[in-house]
C-alpha positions in Angstrom: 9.6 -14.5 11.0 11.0 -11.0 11.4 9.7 -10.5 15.3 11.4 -7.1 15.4 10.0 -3.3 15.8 9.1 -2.7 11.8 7.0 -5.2 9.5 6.5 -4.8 5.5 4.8 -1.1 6.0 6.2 0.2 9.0 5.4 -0.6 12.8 1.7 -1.8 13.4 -0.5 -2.8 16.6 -3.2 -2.8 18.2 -3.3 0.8 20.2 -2.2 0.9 23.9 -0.9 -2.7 23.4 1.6 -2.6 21.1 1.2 0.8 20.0 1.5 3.0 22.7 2.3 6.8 23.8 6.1 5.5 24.8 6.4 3.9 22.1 6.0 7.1 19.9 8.0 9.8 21.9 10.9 6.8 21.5 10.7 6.0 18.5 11.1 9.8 17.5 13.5 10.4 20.0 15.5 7.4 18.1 15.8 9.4 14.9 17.6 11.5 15.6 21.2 9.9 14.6 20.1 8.4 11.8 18.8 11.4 10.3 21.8 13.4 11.1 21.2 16.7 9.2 18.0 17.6 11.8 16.2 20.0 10.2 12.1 19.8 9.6 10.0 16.5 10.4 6.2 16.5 8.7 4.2 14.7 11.0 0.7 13.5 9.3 -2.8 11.1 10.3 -5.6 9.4 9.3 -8.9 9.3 10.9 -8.4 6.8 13.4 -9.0 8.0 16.5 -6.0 7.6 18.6 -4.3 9.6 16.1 -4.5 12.6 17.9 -2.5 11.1 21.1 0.4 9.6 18.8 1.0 12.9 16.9 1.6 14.4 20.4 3.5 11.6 21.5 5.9 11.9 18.2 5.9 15.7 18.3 7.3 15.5 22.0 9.9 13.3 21.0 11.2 14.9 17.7 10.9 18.5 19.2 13.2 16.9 22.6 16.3 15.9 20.1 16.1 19.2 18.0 14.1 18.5 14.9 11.7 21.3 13.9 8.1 19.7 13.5 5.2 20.7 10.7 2.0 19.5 11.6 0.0 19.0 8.4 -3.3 17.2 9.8 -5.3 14.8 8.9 -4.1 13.6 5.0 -3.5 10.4 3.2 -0.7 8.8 3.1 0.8 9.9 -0.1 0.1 14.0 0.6 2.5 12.9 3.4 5.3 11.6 1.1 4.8 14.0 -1.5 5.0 16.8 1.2 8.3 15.7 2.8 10.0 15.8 -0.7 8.4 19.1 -1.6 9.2 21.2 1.4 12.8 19.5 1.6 12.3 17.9 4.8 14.5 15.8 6.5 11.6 12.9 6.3 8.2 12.7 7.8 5.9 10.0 9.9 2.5 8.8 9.1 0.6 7.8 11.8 -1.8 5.1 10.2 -2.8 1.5 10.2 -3.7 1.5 6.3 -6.3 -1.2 5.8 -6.3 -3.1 9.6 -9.3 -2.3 11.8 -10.1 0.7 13.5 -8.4 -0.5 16.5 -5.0 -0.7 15.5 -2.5 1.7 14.9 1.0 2.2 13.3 3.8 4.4 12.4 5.2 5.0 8.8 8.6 6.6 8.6 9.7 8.4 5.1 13.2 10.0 4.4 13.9 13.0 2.7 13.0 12.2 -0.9 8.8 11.0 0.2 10.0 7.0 0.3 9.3 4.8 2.7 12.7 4.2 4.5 14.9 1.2 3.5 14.8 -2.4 5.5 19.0 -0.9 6.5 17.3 2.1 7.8 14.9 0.4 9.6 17.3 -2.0 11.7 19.8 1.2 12.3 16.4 2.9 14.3 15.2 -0.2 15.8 18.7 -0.9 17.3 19.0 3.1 18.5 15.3 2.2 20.2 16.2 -1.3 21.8 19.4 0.7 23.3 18.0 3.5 24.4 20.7 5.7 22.9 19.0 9.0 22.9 20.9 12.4 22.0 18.3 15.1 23.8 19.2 19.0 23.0 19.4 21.5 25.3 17.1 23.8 26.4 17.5 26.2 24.1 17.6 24.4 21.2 14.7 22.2 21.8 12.8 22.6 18.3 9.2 24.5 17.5 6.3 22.9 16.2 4.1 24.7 13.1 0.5 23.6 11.6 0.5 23.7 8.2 -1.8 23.4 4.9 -0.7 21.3 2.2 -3.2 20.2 0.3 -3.8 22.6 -1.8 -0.2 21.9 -3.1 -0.8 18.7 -3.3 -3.6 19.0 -5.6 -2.6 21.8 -7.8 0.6 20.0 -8.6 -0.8 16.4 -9.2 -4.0 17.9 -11.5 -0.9 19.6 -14.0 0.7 16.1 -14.6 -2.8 14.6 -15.5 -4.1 15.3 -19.1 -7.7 13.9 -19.7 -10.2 15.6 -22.4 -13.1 13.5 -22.2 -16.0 13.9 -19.2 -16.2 10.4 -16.7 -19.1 9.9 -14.4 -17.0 8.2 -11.3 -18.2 7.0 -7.9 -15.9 7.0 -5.5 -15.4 4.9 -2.1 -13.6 6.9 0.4 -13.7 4.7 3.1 -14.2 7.2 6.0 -10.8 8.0 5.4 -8.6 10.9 4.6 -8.4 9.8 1.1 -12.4 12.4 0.6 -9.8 15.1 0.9 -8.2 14.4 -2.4 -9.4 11.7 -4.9 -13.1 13.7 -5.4 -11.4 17.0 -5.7 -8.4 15.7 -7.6 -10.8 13.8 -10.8 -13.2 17.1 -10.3 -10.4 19.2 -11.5 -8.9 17.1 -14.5 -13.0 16.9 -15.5 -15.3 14.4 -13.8 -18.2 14.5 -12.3 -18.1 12.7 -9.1 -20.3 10.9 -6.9 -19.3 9.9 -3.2 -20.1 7.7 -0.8 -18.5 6.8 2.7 -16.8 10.4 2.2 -17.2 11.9 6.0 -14.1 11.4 8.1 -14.6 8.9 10.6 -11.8 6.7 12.4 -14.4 4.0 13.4 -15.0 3.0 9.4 -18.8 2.9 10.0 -19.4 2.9 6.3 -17.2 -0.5 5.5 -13.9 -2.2 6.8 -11.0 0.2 5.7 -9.7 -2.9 3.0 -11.3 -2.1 -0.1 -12.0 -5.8 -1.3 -15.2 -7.5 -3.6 -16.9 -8.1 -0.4 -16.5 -4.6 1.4 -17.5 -2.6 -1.9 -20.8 -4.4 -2.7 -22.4 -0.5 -1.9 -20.3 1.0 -4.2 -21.2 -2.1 -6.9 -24.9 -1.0 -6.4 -24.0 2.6 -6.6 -22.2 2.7 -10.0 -25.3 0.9 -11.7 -27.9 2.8 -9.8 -26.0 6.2 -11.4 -25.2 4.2 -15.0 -21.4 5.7 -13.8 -18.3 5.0 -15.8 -16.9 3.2 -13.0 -16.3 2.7 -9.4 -13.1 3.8 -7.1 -12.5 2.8 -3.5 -9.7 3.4 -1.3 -8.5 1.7 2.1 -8.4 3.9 5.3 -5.4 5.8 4.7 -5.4 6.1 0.8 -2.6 5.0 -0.6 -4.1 2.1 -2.1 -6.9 1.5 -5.4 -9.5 -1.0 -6.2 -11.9 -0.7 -8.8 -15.8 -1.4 -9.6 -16.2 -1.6 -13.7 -19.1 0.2 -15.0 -21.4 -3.0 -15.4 -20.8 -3.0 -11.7 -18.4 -5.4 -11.4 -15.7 -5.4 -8.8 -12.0 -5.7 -11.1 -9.7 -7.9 -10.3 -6.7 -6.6 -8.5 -4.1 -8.4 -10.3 -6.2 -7.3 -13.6 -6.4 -3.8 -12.9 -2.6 -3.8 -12.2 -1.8 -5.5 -15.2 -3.9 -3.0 -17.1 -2.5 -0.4 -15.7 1.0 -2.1 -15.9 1.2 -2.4 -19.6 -0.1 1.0 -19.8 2.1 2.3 -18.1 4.8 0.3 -20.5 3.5 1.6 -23.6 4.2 5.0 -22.3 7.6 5.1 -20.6 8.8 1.6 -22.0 11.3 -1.0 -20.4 9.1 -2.5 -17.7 7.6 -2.5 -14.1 8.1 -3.5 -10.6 5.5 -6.4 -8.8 5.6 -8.5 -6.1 6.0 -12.3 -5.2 2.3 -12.5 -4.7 0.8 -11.2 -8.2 -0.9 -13.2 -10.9 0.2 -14.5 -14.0 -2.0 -12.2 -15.7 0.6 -9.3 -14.9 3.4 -11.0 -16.7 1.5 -12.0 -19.4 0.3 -8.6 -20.3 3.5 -6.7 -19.3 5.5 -9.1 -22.0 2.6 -8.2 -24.7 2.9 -4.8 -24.2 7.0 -5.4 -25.0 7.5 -5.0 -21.2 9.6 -6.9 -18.8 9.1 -8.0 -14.5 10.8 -7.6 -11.9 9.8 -9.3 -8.9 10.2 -8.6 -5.4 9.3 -8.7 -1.5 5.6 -7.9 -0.8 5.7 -4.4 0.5 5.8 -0.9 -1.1 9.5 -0.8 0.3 10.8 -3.1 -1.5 9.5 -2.2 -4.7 10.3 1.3 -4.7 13.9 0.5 -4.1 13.7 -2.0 -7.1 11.9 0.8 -9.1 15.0 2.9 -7.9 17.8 0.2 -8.8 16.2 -0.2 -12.9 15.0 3.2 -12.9 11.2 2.1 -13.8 8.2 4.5 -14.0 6.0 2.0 -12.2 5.8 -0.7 -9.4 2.4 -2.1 -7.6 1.2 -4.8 -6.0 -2.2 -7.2 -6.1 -3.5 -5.6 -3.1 -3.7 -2.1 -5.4 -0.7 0.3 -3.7 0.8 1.6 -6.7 3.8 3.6 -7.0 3.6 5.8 -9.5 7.1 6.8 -10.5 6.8 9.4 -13.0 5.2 11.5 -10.6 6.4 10.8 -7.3 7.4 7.5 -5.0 5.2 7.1 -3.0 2.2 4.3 -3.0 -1.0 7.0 -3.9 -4.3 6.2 -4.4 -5.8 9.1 -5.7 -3.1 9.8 -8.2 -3.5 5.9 -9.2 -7.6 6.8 -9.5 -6.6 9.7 -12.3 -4.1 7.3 -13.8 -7.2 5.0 -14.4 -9.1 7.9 -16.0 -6.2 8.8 -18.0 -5.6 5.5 -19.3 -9.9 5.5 -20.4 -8.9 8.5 -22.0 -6.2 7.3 -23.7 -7.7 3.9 -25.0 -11.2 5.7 -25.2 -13.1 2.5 -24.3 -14.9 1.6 -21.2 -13.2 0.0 -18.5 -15.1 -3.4 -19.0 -14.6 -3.9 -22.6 -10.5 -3.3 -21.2 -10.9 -6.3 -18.6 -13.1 -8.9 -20.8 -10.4 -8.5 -23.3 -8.0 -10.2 -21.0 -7.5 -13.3 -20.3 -8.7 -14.7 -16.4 -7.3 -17.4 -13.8 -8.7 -18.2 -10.7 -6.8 -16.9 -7.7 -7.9 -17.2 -4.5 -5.9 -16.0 -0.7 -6.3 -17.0 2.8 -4.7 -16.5 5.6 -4.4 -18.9 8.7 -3.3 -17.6 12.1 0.2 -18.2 13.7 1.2 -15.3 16.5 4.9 -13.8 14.9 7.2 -15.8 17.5 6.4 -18.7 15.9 6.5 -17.9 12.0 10.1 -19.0 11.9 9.5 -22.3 12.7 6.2 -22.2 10.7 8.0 -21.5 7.5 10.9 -23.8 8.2 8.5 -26.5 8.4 6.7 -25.7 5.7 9.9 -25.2 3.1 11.3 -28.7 4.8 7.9 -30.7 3.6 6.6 -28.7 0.6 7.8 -30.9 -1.7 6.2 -33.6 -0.5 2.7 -32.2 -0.7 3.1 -30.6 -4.6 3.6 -32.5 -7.1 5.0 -31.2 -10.9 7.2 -28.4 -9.3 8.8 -26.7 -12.1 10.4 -24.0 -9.5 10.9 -23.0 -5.9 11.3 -19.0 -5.4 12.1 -17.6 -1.9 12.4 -13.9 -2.7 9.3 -13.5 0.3 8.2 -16.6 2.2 7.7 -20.0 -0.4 6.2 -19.7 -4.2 5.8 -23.2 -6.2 5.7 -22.7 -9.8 3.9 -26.1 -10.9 4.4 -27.3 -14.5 0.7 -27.7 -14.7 1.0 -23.4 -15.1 -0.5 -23.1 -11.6 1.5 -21.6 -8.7 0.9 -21.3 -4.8 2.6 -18.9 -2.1 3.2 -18.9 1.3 4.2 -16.0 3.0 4.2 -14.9 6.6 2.4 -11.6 6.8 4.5 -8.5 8.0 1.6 -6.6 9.2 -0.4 -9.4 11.2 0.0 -12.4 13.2 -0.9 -14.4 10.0 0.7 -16.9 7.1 -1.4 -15.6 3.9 -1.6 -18.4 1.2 -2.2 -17.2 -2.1 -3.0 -20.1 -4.9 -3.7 -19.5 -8.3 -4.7 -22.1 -11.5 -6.4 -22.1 -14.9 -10.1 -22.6 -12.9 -11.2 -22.2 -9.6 -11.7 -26.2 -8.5 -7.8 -26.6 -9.4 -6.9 -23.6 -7.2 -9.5 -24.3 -4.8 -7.3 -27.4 -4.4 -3.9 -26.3 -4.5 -5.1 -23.7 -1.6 -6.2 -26.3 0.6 -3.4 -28.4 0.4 -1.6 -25.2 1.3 -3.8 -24.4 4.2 -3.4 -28.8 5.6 0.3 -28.3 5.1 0.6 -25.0 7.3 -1.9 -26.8 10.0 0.0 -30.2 10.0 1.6 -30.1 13.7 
């Protein structure tokens, strides 16, 4: 598929590979005519460890083209986005790898209003960095570089919007990441009592892979019924995304917590929400009972903040739990989607597994089969040429992002090349799990058929 500099979240690698020291200083030195008015970049990290050498590499390149530079440390994600729009920068990098393994690395521009920039954007930079086409300052107008504190801000700011009058017992999953900066302190202000685990900041994820999934949160399962808790939080290793443990100690799934917090979030602001290619049925179903309409979109947080934009809706998220929150600010934010949660239990005044039992469940089920990124245009050619042929009762073909089948039998299956990894992700979903077992392994001998 797209073989170019950015995927669906940025530019991703593994570090001193693809990601490299050059690779930053250029890429920063490329901003420069595309962000035309100069002024102050916020530069901010996870934990990984070879944060530290790309935030020096970045901050050489921004300061060489004229850009003032505000360190602001290790932070999540969203402090970063909320923090450009804030301080009225002219946009900001994250240096993270969000959920891959500790090895990798990746940079995560943002413009001036705390979004992710567009797919326009994106190609205007890469073509700047494929050219070389560098503007350097002189010498005496070289920029300065500043540490700064911001999440104090941060904190302060969010807690006001948050209104929650009832006391939660939650356990929370920081994954090593910079997410224990925020979500414990964030649910202790609006009223919680909080319990952590994986909370020390650690770029190696010693605690659990940084993707918070059923199988990486079985600790925090075991935690929430060894503290009788209200329920479970986790984030992945940059915290900008949410998954859930229920207070039985069941992990929630994703596509049911969005669609919970969906047609919450309906109820409040009305019209409707923003979701991706790859989420459940569930979603719509619950979105049009709480009087609520989808749009559908690209997977990425990109692509549905700018649809958010376009209808002007209050909420957009995706299966893999990166909400955007729009009512607040636009960036994906885990910690502001954790005291969404407890807002929403606050609201409704039940517990959150009475909320999930009530609704209805299908079985869905992902994989992902390995095909390096030169070759996912063919991959997908092939597969759109011969789908048909391997599905039978297709009621619809969508190619917003890669290849979904809606079948008549009310199942669906998508294919989709992965924009972060050198993978095609199938996600199949049915009424019960040997029919979707089956529709994902006709997926998988379809993509492995020479």
């Amino acid at each position: 598929m797209n073989n170019g500099l950015f995927g669906t979240s940025g530019i991703r690698g593994v570090i001193n590979e693809r990601i490299t020291p050059k690779l930053a200083i250029d890429l920063a030195k490329s901003l420069k005519k595309e962000f035309v008015n100069s002024g102050e970049f916020l530069i901010g990290r996870d934990t990984r460890l070879s944060g530290e050498m790309l935030e020096s590499s970045l901050t050489a390149g921004l300061l060489s083209t004229g850009f003032e530079v505000k360190k602001i440390g290790i932070v999540p994600t969203p402090v970063l986005g909320f923090s450009v729009s804030q301080l009225n920068a002219a946009g900001g990098i994250m240096i993270t790898a969000s959920h891959n393994p500790p090895e990798y690395n990746g940079l995560k521009i943002f413009d001036s209003e705390g979004m992710a920039i567009s797919p326009d954007r994106e190609k205007r930079i890469e073509e700047i960095y494929r050219k070389k086409e560098f503007t350097s300052s002189p010498w005496n107008k070289i920029g300065k570089v500043r540490e700064i504190k911001i999440l104090k801000d941060y904190l302060t700011q969010i807690s006001r919007k948050i209104s929650v009058d009832k006391r939660y017992k939650v356990v929370i999953d920081c994954a090593n990441g910079p997410a224990s900066k925020t979500t414990p302190h964030l649910l202790e202000r609006i009223g919680c009592e909080t319990l952590t685990i994986n909370s020390n900041l650690d770029g190696t994820f010693p605690g659990r892979r940084p993707e918070p999934t059923a199988e990486n949160l079985q600790d925090l399962s075991k935690f929430v019924k060894a503290t009788d808790a209200d329920l479970g939080l986790a984030h992945d290793g940059d915290g900008d995304r949410i998954a859930a443990v229920d207070d039985r100690g069941r992990f929630i799934n994703q596509d049911k917590l969005l669609a919970l917090i969906g047609s919450y979030s309906v109820k409040r602001f009305g019209k409707g929400i923003v979701t991706t290619v790859d989420a459940s049925r569930i979603v719509d179903e619950q979105i049009t009972e709480a009087g609520g309409k989808i749009e559908r979109t690209k997977v990425g947080d990109v692509s549905v903040a700018q649809e958010m934009n376009s209808k002007n809706l209050k909420f957009g998220g995706e299966p893999s739990g990166t909400w955007i929150i729009g009512d607040i600010h636009m960036c994906p934010d885990g910690t502001l989607a954790a005291a969404r949660i407890i807002e929403m239990l606050n609201d409704k005044d039940k517990k959150i597994s009475q909320l999930v039992d009530s609704m209805p469940s299908y079985s869905t089920l992902r994989a992902k089969i390995a095909c390096p990124d030169e070759k996912k245009t063919e991959k997908m050619n092939s597969v759109k040429e011969k789908a048909l042929s391997y599905f039978e009762e297709v009621e619809e073909m969508l190619t917003i992002d890669g290849i979904r089948l809606e079948l008549r039998t009310r199942g669906w299956i998508l294919i989709r090349p992965s924009g972060t990894e050198p993978y095609i992700r199938i996600t199949a979903e049915a009424h019960n799990e040997s029919r979707a077992k089956n529709l994902l392994n006709t997926g998988r001998q379809l993509l492995q058929e020479d």
